[in-house]
C-alpha positions as MATLAB code, in Angstrom:
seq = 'XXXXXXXXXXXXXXXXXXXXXXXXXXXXXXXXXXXXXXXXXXXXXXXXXXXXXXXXXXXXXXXXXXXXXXXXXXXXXXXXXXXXXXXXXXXXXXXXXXXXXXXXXXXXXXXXXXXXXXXXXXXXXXXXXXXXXXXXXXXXXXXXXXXXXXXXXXXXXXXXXXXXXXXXXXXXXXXXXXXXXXXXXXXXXXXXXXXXXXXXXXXXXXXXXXXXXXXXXXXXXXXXXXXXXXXXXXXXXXXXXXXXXXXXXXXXXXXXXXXXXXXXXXXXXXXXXXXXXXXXXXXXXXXXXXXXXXXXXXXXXXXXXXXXXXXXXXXXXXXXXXXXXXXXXXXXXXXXXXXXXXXXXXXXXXXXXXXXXXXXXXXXXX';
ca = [
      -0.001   14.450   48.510;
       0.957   13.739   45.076;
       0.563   15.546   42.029;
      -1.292   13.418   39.742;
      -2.649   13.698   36.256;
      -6.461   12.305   35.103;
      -5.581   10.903   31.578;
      -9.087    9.891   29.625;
      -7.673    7.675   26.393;
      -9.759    6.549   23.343;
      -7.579    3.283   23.589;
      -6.909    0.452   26.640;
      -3.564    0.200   28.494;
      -3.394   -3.418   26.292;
      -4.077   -1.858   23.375;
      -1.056   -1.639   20.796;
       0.626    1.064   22.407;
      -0.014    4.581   19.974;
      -0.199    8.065   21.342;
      -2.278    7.971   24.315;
       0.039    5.483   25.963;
       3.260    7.062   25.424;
       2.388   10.230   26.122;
       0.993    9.002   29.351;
       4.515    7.390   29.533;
       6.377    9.811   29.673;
       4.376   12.085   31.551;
       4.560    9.848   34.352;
       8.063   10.418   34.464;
       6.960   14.406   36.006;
       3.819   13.513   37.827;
       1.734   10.613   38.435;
      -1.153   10.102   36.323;
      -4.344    7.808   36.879;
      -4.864    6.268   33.421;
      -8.377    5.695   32.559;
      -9.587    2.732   30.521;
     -12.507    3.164   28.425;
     -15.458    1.346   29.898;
     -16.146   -1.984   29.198;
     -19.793   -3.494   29.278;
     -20.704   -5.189   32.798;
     -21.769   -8.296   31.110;
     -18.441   -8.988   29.606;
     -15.390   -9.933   31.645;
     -12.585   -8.927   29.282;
      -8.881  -11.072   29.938;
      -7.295   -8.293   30.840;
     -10.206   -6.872   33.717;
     -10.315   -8.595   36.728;
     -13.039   -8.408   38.914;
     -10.818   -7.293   42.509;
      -9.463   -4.499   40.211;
      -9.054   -1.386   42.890;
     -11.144    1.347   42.666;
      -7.894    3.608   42.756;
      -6.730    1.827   39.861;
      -4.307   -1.159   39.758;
      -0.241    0.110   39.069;
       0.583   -0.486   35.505;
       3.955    0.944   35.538;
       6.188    3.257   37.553;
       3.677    6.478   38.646;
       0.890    4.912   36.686;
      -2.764    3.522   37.653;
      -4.955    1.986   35.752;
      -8.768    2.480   36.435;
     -11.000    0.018   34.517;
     -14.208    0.754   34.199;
     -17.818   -1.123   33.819;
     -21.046    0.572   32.181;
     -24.270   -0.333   31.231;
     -24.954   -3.303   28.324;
     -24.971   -1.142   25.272;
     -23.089    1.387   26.628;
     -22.643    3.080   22.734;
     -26.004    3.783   22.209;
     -27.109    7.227   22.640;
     -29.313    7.349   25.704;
     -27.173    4.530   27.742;
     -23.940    6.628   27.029;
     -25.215    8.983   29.190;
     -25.591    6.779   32.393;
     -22.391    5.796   31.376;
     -20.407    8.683   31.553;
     -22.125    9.824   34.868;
     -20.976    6.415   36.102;
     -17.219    7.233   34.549;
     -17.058   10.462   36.051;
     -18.143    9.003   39.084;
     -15.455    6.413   39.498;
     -12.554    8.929   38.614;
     -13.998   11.119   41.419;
     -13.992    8.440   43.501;
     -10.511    7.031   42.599;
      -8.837   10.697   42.805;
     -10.062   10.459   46.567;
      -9.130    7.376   47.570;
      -5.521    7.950   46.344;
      -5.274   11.264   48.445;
      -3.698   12.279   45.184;
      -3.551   16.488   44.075;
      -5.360   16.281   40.813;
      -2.960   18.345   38.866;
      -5.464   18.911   35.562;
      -7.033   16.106   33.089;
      -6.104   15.161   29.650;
      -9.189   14.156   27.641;
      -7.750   12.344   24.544;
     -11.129   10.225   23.912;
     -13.581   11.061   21.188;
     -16.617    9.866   23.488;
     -15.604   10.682   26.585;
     -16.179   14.173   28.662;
     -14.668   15.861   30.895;
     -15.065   14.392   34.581;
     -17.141   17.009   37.144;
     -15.510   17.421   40.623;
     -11.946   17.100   39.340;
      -9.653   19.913   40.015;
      -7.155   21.267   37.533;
      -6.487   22.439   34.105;
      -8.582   20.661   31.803;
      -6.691   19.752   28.144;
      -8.727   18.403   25.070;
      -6.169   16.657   22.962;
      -7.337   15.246   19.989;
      -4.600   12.818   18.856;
      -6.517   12.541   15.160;
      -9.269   14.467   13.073;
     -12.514   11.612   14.709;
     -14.746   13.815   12.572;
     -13.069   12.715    9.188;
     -12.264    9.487   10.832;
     -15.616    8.735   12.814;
     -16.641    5.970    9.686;
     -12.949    4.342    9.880;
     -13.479    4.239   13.538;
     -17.275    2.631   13.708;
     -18.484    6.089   15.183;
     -21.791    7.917   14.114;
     -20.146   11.789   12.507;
     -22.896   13.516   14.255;
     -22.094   11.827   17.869;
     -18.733   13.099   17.494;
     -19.476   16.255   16.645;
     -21.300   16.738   19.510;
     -18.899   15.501   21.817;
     -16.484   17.540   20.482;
     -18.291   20.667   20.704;
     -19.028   20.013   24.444;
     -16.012   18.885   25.133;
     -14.232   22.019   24.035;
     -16.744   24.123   25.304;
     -15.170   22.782   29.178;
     -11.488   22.768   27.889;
      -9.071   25.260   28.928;
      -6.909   24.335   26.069;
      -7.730   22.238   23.043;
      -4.791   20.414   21.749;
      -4.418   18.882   18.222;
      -1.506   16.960   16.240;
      -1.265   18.987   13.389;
      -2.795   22.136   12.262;
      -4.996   20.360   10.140;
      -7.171   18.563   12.742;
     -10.597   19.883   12.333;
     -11.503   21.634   15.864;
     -14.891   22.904   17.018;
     -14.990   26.856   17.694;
     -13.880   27.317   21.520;
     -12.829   29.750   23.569;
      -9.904   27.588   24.788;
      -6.560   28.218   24.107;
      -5.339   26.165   20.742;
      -2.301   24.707   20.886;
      -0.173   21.977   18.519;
       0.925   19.012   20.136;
       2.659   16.621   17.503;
       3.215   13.053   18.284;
       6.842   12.000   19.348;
       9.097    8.917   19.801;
      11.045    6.576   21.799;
      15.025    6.675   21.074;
      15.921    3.208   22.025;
      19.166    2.646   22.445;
      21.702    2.878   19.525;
      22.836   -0.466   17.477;
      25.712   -0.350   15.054;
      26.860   -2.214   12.561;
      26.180   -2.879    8.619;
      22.558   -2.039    7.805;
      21.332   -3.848    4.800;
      19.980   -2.714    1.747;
      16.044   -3.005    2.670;
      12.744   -0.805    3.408;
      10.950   -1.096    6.547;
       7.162   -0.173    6.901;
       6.074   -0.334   10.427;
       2.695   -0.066   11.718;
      -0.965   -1.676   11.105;
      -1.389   -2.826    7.604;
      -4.861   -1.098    6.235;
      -6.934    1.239    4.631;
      -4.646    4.496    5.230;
      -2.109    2.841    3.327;
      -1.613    4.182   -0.574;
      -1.034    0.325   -1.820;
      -0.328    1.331   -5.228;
       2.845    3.374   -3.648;
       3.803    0.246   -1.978;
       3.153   -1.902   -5.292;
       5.261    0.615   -7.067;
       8.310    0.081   -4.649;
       8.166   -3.208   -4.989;
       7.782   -3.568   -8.545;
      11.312   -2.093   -8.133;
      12.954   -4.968   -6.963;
      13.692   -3.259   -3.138;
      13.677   -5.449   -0.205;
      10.773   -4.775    1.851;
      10.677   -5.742    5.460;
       6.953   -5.486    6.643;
       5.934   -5.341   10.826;
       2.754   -5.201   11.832;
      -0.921   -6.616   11.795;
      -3.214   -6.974    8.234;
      -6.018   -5.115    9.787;
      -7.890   -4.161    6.623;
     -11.286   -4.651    6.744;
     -12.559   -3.671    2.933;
     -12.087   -6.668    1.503;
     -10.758   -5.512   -1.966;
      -7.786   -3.839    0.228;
      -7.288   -6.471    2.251;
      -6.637   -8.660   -0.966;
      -4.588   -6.225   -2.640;
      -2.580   -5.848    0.665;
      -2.071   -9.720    0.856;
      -0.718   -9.784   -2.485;
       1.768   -7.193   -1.983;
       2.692   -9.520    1.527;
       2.831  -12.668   -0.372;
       5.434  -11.058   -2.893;
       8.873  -12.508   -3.164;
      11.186   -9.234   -2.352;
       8.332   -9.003    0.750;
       9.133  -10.347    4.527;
       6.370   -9.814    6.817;
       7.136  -10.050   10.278;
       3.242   -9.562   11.653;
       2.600   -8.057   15.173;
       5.681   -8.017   17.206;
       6.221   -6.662   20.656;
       6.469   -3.134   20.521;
      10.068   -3.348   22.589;
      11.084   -5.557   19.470;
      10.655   -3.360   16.687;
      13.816   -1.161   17.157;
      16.005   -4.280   16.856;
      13.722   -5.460   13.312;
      14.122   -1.753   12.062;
      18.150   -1.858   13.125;
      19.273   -3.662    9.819;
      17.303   -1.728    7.323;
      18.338    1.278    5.833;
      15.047    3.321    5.208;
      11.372    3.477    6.665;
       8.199    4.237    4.481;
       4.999    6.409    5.188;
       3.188    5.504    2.684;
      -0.482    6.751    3.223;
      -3.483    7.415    1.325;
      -4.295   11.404    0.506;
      -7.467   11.937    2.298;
      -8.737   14.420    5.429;
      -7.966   11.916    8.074;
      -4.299   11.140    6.772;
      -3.695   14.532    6.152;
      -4.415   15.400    9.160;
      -2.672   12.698   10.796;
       0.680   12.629   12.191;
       1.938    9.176   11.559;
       4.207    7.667   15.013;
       5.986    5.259   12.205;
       7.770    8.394   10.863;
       9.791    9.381   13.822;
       9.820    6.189   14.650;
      12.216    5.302   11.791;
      14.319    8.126   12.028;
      14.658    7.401   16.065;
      16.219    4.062   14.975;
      18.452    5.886   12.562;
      16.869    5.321    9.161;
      16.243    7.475    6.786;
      12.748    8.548    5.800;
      10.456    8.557    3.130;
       7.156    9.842    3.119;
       3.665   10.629    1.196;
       2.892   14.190    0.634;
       1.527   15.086    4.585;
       1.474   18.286    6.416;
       3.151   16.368    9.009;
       6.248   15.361    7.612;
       6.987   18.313    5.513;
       6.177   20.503    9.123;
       9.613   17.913   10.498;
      11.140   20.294    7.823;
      14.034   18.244    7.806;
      16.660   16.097    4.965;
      16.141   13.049    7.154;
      12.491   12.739    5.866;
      11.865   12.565    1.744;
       8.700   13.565    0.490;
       7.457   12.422   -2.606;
       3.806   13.190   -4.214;
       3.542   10.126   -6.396;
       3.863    6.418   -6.699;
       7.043    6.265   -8.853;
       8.763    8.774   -7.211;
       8.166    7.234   -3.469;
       9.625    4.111   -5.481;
      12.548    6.174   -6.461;
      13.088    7.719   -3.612;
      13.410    4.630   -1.523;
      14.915    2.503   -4.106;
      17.979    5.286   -3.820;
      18.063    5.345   -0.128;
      18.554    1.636   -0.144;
      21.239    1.961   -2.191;
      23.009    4.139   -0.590;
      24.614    3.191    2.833;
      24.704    5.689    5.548;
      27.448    5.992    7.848;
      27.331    6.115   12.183;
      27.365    9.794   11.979;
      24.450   10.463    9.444;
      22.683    7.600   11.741;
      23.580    9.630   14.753;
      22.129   12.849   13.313;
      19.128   11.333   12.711;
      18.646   10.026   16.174;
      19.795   13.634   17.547;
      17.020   14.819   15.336;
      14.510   12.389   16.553;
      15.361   12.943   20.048;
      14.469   16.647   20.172;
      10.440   15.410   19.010;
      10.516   12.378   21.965;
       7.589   11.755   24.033;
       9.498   13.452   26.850;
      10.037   16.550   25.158;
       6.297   16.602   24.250;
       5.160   15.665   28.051;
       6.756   18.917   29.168;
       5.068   20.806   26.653;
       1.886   19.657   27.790;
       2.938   20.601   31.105;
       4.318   24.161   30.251;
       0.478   24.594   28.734;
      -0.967   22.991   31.846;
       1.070   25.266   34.182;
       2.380   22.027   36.044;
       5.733   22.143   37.530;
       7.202   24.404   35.434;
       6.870   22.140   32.135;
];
């Protein structure tokens, strides 16, 4: 009998891989774990569900299963949600079974979502962003996920967050800090050349007038990801700064690309907005840079001055984020600052923060 892990995401397994995805990642690399798509409504046959999916979940990647789930039509709504998640719970019982698999403990990472009854193990809330602050951005009524979050850490064992500045419910669980962490691809040499990367969906959490101000200053910008913006006034703004002449925008890429895009720049920007979901936040692009060797440069967040390290620049205003970047593009680095950085970035990868979810889990020894 294996040891397996239940792991309850707010995203899909086709989803743009973010937290709940790598973390799962790398945590199959310990144990296995049955990865739990949210549910989808049984009226709509999605591309990626197929209706001979197995009811233990269909192998993903090396030690992981993905169980995709069906509930009610309007599955959001208040009453319905309920059916729902006894039919969720339900179906991870059931799948646990059928693989003959030692359920280990349960990571709840979903803002909806509860706990499944009948499941043995430690039980770890893990709440990847503040959803209160962020319930608008995220189409999500405040008060809905409030509740959940109170009941939700009422059953935890240990309640999780990414920075200390998540809001939590009170809870007699233990409170932990589990920050995001990265993938070190790899190492390319060579020349890098004198440009700024930003990496990562293109929208609301994103200070534009920082960005304006950096390219106002002539810098080279090299921009990867999809213009998800959905105010319309920042979606224009944003489409301006793309259209600009020292701007190449790359859109979505595969994720497995973006280390080779970021491997001829010399910096990476986090430029976000300074509100209670950002601050709360703890932005993957960040390490993400400095895994691929660049240096950093950041918006005033808890999150990157808590890195407390040279390799990421914080600066509290538009024109001196321009600055900053403007003189880290100018300024090659050599192999060995490069190398640090990766070092650096490598001590805050996905692996290291598996076994310290582990450790907290009392699971092989972390």
């Amino acid at each position: 009998m294996t040891d397996t892990i239940v792991y309850i995401p707010g995203s899909r397994w086709t989803d743009v891989p973010g937290t709940d995805r790598r973390m799962a990642e790398a945590l199959s690399e310990r144990v296995d774990v049955l990865w739990v798509d949210p549910p989808s409504s049984m009226l709509t046959r999605s591309a990626d569900r197929s209706p001979t999916a197995s009811i233990s979940g269909d192998a993903v990647a090396p030690g992981i299963r993905r169980l995709r789930t069906t509930a009610p039509p309007g599955f959001s709504r208040p009453l319905v949600s309920q059916v729902s998640s006894a039919l969720l719970q339900a179906t991870v019982r059931r799948a646990v079974s059928d693989l003959g698999a030692g359920c280990v403990g349960t990571v709840l990472a979903s803002p909806l979502q509860r706990f499944p009854r009948g499941v043995r193990g430690g039980r770890l809330l893990y709440l990847t962003d503040d959803w209160v602050a962020g319930a608008e951005l995220m189409g999500f009524s405040r008060a809905r996920i409030e509740r959940s979050l109170r009941r939700n850490a009422r059953e935890a064992d240990i309640v999780a967050t990414v920075t200390v500045e998540v809001e939590r419910p009170p809870s007699n669980a233990r409170q932990i800090v589990l920050p995001n962490g990265c993938v070190v691809p790899p190492a390319v040499g060579g020349e890098r050349l004198p440009v700024a990367a930003l990496v990562g969906q293109l929208n609301e959490r994103l200070d534009v007038e920082v960005l304006e101000a950096v390219r106002d200053r002539g810098v080279r910008i090299l921009a990867i990801g999809p213009l998800t913006a959905r105010d319309p006034a920042a979606r224009e703004r944003l489409r301006a700064f793309l259209d600009a002449p020292n701007v190449t925008w790359l859109g979505e890429i595969p994720p497995d690309e973006v280390p080779a895009a970021l491997a001829g720049a010399r910096v990476g920007m986090t430029p976000y907005t300074d509100t209670v979901f950002n601050r709360a936040s703890f932005p993957l692009k960040t390490l993400e840079y400095l895994s691929s060797g660049l240096h950093a440069v950041s918006t005033d967040l808890p999150s990157a001055r808590a890195l407390a390290t040279p390799f990421v620049e914080v600066a509290g205003d538009p024109a001196a984020f321009a600055a900053a970047v403007a003189a880290a593009v100018a300024a090659p680095s050599d192999e060995e600052t490069r190398a640090a950085r990766r070092a650096f970035a490598d001590g805050h990868s996905w692996r290291a923060r598996a076994d310290q979810l582990l450790a907290e889990l009392e699971i092989g020894g972390g």
